[in-house]
DSSP file (Angstrom, degrees, kcal/mol; ACC not computed):
  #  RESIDUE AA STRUCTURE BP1 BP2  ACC     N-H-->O    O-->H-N    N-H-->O    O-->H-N    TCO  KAPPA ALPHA  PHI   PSI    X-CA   Y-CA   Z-CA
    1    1 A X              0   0    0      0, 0.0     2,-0.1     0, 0.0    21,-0.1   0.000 360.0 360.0 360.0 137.1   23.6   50.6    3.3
    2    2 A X        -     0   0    0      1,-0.1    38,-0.1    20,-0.1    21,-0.1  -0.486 360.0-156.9 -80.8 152.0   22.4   52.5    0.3
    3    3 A X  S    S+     0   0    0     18,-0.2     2,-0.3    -2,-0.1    18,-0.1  -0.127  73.2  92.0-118.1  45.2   19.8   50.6   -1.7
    4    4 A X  S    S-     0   0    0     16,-0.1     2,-0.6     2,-0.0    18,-0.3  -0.897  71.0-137.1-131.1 138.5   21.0   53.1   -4.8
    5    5 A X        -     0   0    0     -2,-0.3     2,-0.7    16,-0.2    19,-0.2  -0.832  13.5-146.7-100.3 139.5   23.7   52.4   -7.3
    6    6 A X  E     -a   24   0A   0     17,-4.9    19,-2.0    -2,-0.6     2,-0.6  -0.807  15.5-178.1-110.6 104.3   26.1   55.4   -8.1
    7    7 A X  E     -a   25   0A   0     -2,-0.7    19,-0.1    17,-0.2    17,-0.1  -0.870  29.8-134.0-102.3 100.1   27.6   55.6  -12.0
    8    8 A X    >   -     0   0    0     17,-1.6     3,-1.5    -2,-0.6    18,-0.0  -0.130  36.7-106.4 -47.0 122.9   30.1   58.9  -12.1
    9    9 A X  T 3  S+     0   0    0      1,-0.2    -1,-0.1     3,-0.0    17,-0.0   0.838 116.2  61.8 -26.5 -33.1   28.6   60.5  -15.8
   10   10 A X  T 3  S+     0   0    0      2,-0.1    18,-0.8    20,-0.0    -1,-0.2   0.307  76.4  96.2-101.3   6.2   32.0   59.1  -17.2
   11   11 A X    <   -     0   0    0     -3,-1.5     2,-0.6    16,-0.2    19,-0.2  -0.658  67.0-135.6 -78.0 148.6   32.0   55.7  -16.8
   12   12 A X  E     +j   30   0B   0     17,-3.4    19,-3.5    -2,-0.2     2,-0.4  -0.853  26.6 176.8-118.9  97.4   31.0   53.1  -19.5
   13   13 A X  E     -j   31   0B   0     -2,-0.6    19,-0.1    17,-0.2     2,-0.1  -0.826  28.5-136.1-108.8 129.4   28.6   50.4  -17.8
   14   14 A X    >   -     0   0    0     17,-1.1     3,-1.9    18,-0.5    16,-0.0  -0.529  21.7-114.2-101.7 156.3   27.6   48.2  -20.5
   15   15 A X  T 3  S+     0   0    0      1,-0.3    -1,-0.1    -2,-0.1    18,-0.1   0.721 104.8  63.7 -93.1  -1.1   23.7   47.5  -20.1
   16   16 A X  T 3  S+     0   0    0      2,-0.1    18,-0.6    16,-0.0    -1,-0.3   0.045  72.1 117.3-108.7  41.6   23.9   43.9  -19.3
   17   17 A X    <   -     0   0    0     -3,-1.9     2,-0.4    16,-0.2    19,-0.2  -0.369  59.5-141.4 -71.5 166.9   25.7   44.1  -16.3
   18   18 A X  B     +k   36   0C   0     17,-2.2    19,-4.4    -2,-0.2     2,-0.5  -0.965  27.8 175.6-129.9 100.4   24.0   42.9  -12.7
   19   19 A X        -     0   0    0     -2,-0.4     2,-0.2    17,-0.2    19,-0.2  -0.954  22.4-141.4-108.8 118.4   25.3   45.7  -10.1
   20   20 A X    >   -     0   0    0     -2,-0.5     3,-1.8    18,-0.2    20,-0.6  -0.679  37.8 -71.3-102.5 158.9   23.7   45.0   -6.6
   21   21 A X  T 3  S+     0   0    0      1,-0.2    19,-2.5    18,-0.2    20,-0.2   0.403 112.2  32.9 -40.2 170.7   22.5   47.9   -4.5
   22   22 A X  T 3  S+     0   0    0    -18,-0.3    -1,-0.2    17,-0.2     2,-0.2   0.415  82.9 141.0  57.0  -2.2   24.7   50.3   -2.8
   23   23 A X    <   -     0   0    0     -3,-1.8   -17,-4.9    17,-0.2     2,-0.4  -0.326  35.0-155.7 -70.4 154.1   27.7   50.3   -5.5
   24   24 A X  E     -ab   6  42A   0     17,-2.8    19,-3.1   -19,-0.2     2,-0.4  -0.990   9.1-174.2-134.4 120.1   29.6   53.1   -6.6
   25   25 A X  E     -ab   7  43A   0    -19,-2.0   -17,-1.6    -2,-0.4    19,-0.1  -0.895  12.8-167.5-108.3 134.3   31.1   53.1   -9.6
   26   26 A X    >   -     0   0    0     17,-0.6     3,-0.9    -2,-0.4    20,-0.2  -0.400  36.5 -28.4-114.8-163.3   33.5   56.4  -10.2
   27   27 A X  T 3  S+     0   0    0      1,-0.3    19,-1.7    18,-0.1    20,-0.3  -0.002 117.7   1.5 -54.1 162.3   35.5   58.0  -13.7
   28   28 A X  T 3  S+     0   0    0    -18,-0.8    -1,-0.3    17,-0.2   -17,-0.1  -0.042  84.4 148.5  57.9 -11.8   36.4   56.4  -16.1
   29   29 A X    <   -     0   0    0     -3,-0.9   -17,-3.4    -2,-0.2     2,-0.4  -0.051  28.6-154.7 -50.8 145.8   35.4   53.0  -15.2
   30   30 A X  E     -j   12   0B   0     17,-1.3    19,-0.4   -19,-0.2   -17,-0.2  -0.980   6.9-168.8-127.3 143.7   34.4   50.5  -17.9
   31   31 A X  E     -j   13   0B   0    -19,-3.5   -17,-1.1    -2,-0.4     4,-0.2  -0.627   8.4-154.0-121.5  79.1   32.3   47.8  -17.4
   32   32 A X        -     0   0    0     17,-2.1   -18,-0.5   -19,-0.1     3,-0.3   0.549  35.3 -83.1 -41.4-160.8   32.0   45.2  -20.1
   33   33 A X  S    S+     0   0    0      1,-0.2    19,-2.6   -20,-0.1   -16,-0.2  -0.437 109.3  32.3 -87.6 170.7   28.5   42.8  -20.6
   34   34 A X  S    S+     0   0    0    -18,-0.6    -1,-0.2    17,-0.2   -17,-0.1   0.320  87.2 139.5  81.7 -35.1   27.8   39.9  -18.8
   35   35 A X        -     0   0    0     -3,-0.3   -17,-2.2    -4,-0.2     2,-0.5  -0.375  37.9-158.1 -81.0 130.1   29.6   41.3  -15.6
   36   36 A X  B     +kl  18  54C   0     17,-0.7    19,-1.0    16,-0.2     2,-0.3  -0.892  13.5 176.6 -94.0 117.1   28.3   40.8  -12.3
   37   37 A X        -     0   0    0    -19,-4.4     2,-0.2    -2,-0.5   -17,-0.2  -0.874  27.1-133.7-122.1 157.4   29.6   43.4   -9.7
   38   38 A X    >   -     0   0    0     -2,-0.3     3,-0.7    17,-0.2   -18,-0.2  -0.504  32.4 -54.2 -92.6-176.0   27.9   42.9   -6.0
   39   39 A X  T 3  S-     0   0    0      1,-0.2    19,-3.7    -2,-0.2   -17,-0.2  -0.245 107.8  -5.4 -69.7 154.5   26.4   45.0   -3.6
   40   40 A X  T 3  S+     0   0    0    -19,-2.5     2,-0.2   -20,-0.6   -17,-0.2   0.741  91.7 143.7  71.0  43.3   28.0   48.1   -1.8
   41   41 A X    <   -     0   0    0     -3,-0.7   -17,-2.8   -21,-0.3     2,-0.3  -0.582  45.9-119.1-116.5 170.2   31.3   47.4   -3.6
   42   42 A X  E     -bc  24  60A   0     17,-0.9    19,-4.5    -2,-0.2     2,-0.7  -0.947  20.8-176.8-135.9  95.5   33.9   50.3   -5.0
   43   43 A X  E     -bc  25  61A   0    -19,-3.1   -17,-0.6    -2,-0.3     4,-0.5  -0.228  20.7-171.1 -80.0  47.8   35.0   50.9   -8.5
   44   44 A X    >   -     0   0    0     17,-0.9     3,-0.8    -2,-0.7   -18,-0.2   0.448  44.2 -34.5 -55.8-173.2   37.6   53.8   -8.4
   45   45 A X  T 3  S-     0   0    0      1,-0.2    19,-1.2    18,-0.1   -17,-0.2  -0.149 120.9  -5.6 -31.2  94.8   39.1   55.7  -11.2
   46   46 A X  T 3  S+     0   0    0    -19,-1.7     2,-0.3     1,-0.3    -1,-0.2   0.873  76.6 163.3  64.9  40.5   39.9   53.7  -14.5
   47   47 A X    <   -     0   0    0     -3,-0.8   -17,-1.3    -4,-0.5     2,-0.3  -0.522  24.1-155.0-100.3 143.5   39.0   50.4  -13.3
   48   48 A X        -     0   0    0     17,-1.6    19,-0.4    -2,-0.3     2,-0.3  -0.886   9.4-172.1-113.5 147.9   38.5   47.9  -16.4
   49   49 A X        -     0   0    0    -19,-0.4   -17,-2.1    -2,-0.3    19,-0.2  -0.886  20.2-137.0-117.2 139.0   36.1   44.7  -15.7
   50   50 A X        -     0   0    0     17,-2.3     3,-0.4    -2,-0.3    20,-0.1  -0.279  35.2 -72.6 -92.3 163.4   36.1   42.3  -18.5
   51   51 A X  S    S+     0   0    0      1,-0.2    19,-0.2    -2,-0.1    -1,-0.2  -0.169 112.1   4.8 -45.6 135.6   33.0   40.6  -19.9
   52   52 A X  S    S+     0   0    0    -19,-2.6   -16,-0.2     1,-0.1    -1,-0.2   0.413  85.3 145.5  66.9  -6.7   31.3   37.6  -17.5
   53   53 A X        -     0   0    0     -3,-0.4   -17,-0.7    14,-0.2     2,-0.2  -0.452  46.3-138.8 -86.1 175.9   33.7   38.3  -14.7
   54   54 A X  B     -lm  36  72C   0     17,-0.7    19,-3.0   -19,-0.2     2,-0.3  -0.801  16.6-168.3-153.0 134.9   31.9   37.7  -11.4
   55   55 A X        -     0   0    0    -19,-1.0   -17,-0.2    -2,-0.2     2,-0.2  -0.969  19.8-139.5-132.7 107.6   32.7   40.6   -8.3
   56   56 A X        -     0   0    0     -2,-0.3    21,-0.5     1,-0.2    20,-0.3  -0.616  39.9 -69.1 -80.9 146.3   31.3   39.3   -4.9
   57   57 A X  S    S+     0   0    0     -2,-0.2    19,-5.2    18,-0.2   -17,-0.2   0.375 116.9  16.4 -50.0 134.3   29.3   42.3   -2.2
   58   58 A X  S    S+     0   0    0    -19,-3.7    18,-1.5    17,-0.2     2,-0.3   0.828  83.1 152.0  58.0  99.8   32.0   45.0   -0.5
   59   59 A X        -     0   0    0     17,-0.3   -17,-0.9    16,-0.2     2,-0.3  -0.734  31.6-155.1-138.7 150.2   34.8   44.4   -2.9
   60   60 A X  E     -cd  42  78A   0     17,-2.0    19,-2.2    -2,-0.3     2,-0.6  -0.992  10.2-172.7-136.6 131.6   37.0   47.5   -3.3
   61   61 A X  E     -cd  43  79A   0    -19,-4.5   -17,-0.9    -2,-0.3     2,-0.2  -0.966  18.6-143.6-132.0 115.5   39.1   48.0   -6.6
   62   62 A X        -     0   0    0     17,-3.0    21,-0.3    -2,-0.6    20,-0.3  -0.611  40.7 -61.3-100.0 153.6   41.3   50.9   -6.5
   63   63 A X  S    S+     0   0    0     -2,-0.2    19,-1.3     1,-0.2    -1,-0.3   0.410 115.3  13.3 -40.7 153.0   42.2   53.4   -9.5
   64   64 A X  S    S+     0   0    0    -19,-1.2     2,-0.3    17,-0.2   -17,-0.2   0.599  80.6 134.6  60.7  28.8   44.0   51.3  -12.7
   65   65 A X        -     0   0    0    -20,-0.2   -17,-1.6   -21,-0.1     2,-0.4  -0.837  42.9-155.8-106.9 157.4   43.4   48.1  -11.9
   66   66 A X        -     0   0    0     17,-0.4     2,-0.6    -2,-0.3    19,-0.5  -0.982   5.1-158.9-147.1 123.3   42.1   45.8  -15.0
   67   67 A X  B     -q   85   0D   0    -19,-0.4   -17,-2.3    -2,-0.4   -14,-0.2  -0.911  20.8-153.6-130.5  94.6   39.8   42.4  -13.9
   68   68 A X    >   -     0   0    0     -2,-0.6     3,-0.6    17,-0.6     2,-0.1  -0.248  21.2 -83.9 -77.7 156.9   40.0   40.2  -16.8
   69   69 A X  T 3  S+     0   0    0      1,-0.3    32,-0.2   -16,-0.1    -1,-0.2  -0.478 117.8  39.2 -91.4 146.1   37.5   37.5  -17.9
   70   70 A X  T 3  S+     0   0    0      1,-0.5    33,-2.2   -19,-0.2     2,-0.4   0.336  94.3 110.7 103.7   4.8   37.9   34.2  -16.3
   71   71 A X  E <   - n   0 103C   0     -3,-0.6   -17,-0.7    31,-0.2    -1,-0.5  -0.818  44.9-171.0-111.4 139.1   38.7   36.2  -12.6
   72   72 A X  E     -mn  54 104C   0     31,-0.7    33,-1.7    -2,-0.4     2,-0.4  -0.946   8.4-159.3-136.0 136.6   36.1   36.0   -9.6
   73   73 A X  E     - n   0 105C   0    -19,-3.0     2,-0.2    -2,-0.3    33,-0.2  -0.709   7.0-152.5 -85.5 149.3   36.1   37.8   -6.6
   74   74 A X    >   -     0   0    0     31,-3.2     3,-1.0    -2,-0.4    34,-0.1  -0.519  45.4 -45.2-102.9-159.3   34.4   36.7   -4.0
   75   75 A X  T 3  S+     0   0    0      1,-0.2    33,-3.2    -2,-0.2    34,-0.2  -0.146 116.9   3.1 -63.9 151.6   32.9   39.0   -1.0
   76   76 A X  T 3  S+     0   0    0    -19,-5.2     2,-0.4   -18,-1.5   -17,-0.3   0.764  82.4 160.6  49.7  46.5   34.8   41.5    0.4
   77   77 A X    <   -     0   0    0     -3,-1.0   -17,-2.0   -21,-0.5     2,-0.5  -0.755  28.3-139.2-104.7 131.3   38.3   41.5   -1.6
   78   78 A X  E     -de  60 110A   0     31,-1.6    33,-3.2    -2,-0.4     2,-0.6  -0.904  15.9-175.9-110.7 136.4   40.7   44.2   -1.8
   79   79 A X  E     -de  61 111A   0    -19,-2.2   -17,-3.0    -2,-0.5    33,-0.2  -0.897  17.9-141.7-115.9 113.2   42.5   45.2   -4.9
   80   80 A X    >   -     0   0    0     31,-4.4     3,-1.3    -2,-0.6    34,-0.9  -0.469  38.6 -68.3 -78.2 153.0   45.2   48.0   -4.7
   81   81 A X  T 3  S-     0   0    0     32,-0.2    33,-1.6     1,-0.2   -17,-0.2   0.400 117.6  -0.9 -35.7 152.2   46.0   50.7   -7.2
   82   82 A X  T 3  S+     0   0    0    -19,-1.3    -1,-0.2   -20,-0.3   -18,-0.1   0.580  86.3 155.1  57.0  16.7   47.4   49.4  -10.3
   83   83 A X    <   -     0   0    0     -3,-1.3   -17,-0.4   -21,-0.3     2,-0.4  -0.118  34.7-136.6 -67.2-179.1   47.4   45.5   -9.4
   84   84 A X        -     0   0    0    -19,-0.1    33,-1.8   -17,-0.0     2,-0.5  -0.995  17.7-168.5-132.6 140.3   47.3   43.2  -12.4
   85   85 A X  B     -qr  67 117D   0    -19,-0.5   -17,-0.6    -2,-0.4    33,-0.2  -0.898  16.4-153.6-117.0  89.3   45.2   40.2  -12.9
   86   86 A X        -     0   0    0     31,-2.9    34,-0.2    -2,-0.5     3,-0.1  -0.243  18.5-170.1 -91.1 173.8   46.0   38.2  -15.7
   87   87 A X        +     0   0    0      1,-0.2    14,-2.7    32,-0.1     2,-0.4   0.535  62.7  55.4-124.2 -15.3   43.8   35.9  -17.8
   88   88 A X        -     0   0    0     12,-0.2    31,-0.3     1,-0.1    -1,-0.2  -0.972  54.3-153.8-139.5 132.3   46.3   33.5  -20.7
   89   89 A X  S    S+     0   0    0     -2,-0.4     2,-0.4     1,-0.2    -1,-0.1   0.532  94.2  31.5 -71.9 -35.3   49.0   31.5  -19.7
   90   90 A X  S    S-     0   0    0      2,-0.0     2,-0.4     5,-0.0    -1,-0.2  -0.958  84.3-160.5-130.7 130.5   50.8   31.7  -23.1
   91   91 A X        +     0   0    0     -2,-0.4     2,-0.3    -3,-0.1     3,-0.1  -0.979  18.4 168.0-131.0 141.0   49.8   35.1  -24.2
   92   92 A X        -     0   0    0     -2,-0.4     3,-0.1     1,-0.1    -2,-0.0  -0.761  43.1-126.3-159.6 151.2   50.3   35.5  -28.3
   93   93 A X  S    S+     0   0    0      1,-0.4     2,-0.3    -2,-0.3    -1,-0.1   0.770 106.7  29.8 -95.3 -30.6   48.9   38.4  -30.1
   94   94 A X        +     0   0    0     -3,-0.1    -1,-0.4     2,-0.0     2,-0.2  -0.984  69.5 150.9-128.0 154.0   47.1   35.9  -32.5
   95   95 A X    >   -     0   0    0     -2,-0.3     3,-1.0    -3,-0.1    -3,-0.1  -0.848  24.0-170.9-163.1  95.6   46.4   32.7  -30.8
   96   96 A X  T 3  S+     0   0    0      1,-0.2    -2,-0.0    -2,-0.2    -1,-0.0   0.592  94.2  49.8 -98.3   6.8   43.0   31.0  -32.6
   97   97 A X  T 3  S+     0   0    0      2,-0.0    -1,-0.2     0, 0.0     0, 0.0   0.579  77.8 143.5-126.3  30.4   43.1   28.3  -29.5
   98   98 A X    <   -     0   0    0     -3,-1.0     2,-0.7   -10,-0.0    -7,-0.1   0.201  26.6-178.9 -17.9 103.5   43.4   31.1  -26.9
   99   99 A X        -     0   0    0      2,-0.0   -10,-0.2     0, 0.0    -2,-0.0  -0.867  29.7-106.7-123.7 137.0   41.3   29.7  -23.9
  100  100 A X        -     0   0    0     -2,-0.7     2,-0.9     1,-0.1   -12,-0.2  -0.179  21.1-140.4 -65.5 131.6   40.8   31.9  -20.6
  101  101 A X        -     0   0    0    -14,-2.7    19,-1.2   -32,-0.2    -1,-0.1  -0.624  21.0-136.8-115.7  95.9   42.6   30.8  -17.7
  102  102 A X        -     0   0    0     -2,-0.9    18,-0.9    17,-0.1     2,-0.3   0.297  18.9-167.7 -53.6 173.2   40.2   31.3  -14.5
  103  103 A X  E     -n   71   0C   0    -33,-2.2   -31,-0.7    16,-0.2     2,-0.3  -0.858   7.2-150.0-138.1 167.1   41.7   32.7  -11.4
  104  104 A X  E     -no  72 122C   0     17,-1.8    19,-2.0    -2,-0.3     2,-0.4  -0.964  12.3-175.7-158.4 128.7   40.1   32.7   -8.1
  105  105 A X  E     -no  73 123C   0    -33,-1.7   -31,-3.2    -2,-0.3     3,-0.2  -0.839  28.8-145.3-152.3  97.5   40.5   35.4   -5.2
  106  106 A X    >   -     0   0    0     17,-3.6     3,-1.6    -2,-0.4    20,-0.2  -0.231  32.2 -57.0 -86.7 167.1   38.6   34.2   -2.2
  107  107 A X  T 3  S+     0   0    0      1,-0.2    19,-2.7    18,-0.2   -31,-0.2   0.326 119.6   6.6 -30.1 135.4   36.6   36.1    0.6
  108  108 A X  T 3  S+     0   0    0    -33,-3.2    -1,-0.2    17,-0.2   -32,-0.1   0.549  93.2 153.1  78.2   5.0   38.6   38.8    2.7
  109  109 A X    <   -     0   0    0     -3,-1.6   -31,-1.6   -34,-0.2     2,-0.4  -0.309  33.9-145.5 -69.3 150.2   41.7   38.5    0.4
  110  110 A X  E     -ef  78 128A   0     17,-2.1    19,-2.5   -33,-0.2     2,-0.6  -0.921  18.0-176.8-115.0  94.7   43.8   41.0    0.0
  111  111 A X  E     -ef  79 129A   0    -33,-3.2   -31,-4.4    -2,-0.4    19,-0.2  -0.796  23.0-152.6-117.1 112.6   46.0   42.3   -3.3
  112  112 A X        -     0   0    0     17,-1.2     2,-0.5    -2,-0.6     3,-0.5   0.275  37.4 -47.6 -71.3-150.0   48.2   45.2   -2.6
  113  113 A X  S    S-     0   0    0      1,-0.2    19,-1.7   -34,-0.1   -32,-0.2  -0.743 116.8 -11.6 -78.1 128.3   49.4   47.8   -5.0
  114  114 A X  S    S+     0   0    0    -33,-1.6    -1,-0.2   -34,-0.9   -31,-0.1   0.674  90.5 147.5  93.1  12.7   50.8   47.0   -8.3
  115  115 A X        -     0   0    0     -3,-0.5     2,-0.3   -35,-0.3    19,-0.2  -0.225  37.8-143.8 -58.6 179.8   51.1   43.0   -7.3
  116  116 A X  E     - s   0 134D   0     17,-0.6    19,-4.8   -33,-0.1     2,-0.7  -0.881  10.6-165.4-102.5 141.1   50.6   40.6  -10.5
  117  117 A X  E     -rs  85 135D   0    -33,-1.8   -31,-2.9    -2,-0.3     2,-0.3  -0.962  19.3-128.0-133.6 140.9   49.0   37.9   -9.8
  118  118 A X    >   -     0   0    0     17,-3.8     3,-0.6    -2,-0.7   -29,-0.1  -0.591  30.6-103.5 -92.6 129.2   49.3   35.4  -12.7
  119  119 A X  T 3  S+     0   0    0    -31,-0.3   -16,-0.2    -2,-0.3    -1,-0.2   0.256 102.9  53.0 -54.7 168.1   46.0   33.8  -14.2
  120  120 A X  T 3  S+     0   0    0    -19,-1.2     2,-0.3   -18,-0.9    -1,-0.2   0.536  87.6 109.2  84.0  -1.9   45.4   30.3  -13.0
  121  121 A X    <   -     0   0    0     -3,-0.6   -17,-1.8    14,-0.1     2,-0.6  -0.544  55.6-137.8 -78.3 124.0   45.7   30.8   -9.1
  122  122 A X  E     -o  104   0C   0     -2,-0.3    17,-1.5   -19,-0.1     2,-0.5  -0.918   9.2-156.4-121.6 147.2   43.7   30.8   -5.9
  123  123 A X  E     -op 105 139C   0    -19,-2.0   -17,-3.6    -2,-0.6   -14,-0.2  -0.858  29.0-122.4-126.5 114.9   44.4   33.3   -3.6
  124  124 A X        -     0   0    0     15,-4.7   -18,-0.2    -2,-0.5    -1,-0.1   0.327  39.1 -80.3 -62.4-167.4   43.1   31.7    0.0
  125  125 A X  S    S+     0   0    0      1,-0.2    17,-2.8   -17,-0.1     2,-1.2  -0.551 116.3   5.6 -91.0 158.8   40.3   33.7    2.4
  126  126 A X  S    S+     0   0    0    -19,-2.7    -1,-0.2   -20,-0.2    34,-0.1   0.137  97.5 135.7  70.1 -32.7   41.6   36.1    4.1
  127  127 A X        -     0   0    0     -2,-1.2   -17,-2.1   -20,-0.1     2,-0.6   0.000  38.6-144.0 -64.8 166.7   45.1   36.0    2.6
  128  128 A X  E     -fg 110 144A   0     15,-3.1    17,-2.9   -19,-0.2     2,-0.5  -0.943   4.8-157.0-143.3 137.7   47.4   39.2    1.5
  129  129 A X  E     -fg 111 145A   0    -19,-2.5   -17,-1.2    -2,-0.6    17,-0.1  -0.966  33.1-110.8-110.0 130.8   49.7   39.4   -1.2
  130  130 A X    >   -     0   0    0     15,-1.1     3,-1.8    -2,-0.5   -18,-0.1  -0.298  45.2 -82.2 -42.2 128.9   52.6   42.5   -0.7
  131  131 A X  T 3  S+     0   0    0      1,-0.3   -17,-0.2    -2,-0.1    16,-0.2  -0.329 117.8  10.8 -42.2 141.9   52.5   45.6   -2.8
  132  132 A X  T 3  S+     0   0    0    -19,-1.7    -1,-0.3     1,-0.2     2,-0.1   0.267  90.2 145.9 -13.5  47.2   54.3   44.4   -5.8
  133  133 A X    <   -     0   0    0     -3,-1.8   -17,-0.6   -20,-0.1     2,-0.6  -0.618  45.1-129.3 -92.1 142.4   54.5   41.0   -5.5
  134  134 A X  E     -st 116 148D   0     13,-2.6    16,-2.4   -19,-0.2    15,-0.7  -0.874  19.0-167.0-106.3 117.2   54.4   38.2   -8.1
  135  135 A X  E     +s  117   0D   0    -19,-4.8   -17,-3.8    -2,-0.6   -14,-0.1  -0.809  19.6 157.5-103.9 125.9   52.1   35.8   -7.2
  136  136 A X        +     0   0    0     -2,-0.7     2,-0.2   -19,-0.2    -1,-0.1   0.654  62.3  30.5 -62.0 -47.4   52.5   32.4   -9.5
  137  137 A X  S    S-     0   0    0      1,-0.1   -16,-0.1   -16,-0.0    13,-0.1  -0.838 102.8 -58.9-128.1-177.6   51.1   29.7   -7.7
  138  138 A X        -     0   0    0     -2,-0.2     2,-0.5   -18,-0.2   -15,-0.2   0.135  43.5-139.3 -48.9 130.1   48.3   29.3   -5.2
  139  139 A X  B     -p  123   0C   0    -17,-1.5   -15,-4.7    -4,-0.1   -12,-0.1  -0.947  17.8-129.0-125.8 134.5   48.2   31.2   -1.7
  140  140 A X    >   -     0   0    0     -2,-0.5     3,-0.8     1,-0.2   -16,-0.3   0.134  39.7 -79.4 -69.4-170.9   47.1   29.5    1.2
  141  141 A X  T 3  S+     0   0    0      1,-0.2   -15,-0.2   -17,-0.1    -1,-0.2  -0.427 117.4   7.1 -75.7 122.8   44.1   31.2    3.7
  142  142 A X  T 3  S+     0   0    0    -17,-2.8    14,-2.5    -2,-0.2     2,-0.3   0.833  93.7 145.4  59.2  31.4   45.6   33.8    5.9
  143  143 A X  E <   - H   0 155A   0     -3,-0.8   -15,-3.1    12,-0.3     2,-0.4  -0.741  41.4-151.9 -98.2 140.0   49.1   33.7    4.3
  144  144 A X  E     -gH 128 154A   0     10,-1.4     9,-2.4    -2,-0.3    10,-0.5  -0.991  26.8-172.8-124.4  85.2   50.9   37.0    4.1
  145  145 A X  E     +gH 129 152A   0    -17,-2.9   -15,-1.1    -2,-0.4     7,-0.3  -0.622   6.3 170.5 -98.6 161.5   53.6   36.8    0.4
  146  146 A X  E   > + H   0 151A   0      5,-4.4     5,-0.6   -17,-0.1     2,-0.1  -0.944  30.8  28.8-155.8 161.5   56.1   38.9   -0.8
  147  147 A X  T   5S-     0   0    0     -2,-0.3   -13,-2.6     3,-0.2     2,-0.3  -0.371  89.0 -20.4 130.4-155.9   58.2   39.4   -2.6
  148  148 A X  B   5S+t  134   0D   0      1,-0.4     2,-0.2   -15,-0.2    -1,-0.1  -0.772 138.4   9.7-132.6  94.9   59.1   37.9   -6.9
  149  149 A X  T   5S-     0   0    0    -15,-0.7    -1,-0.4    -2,-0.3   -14,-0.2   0.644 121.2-103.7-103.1 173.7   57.5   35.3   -7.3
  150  150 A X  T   5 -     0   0    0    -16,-2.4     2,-0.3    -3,-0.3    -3,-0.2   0.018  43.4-174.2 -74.5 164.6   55.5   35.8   -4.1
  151  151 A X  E   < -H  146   0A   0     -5,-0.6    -5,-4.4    -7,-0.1     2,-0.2  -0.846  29.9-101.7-141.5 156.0   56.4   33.5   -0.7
  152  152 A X  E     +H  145   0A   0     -7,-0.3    -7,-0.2    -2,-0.3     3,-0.1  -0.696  33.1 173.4 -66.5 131.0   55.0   33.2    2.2
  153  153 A X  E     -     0   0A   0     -9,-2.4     2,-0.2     1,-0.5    -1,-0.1   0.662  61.4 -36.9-125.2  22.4   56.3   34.9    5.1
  154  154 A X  E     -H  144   0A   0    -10,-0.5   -10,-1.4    10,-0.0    -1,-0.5  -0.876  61.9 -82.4 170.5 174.6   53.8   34.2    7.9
  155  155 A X  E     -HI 143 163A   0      8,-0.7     8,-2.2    -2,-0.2     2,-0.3  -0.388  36.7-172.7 -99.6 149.4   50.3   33.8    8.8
  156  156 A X  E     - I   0 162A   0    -14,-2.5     6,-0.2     6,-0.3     4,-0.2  -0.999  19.8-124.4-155.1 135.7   47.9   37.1    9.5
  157  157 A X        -     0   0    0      4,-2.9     3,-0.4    -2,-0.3    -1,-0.1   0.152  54.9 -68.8 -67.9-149.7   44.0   37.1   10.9
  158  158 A X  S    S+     0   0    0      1,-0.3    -1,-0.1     2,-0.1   -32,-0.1   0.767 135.8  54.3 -74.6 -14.7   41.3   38.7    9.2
  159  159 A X  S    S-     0   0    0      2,-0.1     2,-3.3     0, 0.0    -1,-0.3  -0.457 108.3-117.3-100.1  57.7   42.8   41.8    9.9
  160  160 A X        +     0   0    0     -3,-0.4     2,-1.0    -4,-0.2    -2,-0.1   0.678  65.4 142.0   9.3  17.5   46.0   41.4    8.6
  161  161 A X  S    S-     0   0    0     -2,-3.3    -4,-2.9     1,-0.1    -2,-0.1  -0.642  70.2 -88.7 -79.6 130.7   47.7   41.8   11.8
  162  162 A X  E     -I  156   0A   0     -2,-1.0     2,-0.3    -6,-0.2    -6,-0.3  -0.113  51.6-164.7 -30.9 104.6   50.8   39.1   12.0
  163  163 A X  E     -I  155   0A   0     -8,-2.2    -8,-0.7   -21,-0.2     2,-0.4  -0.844  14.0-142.0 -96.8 119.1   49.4   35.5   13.6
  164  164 A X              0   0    0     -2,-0.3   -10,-0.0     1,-0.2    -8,-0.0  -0.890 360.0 360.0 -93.9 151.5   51.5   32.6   14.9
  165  165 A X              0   0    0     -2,-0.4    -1,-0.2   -10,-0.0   -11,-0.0   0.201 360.0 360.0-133.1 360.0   50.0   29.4   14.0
């Protein structure tokens, strides 16, 4: 593990962020204030992080993906190209009692490409949401969804290989 941070010339890291050692942040990235990213984690190409949101160590966020305030990763979550994270429940362009609506995306979870996953959710350890799948409500720990709005259709270890339980 590197004890070095990497910021690509073309990324916009706002200077009260908290980046722990061994991240790599690549183009285009913005990083609002307030944001906490953890160690040895992976920002790829034209990744947004919103102000305060909170990124737990070896997280990997692949190109386009946008991490809105009120979201937290915990360690080691992967997000595939172009997922969506949303933050507002009723979403207005003007809205003066707008309040953020957290979401929660726990260790070892998994978010394919191009998913949504709709603010107000937790998404269990371990669990994996299907390349464009909408998830709505809560997915348990080692749960495998698919589909719109997401379902479960079976249980997977930490390696996402297919588990009976």
């Amino acid at each position: 593990m590197s004890n070095s941070v990497y910021i690509h010339p073309s990324a916009e890291v706002n200077s009260r962020t908290k980046i722990g050692n061994g991240t790599k942040i690549w183009n285009q990235v913005q990083v609002r204030e307030d944001a906490r990213i953890g160690s040895d984690c992976i920002l790829s190409k034209d990744v947004y992080i919103d102000t305060g949101v909170t990124i737990g160590d070896r997280c990997k966020i692949q190109n386009g993906v946008s991490v809105y305030n009120g979201v937290t990763l915990e360690d080691d979550v992967f997000i595939g190209p172009h997922a969506t994270l949303t933050n507002d429940k009723i979403p207005r362009a003007f809205n003066k009692d707008w309040k953020v609506v957290p979401t929660l995306i726990k260790v070892g979870a998994s978010i394919g490409a191009n998913a949504t996953i709709v603010c107000g959710v937790i998404i269990g350890e371990y669990a994996m949401v299907a390349a464009g799948s909408v998830v709505t409500k809560d997915v348990e720990p080692y749960s495998l969804v698919v589909g719109n709005p997401a379902r479960h259709r079976c249980y997977v270890d930490k390696e996402g290989n297919k588990i009976e339980k």
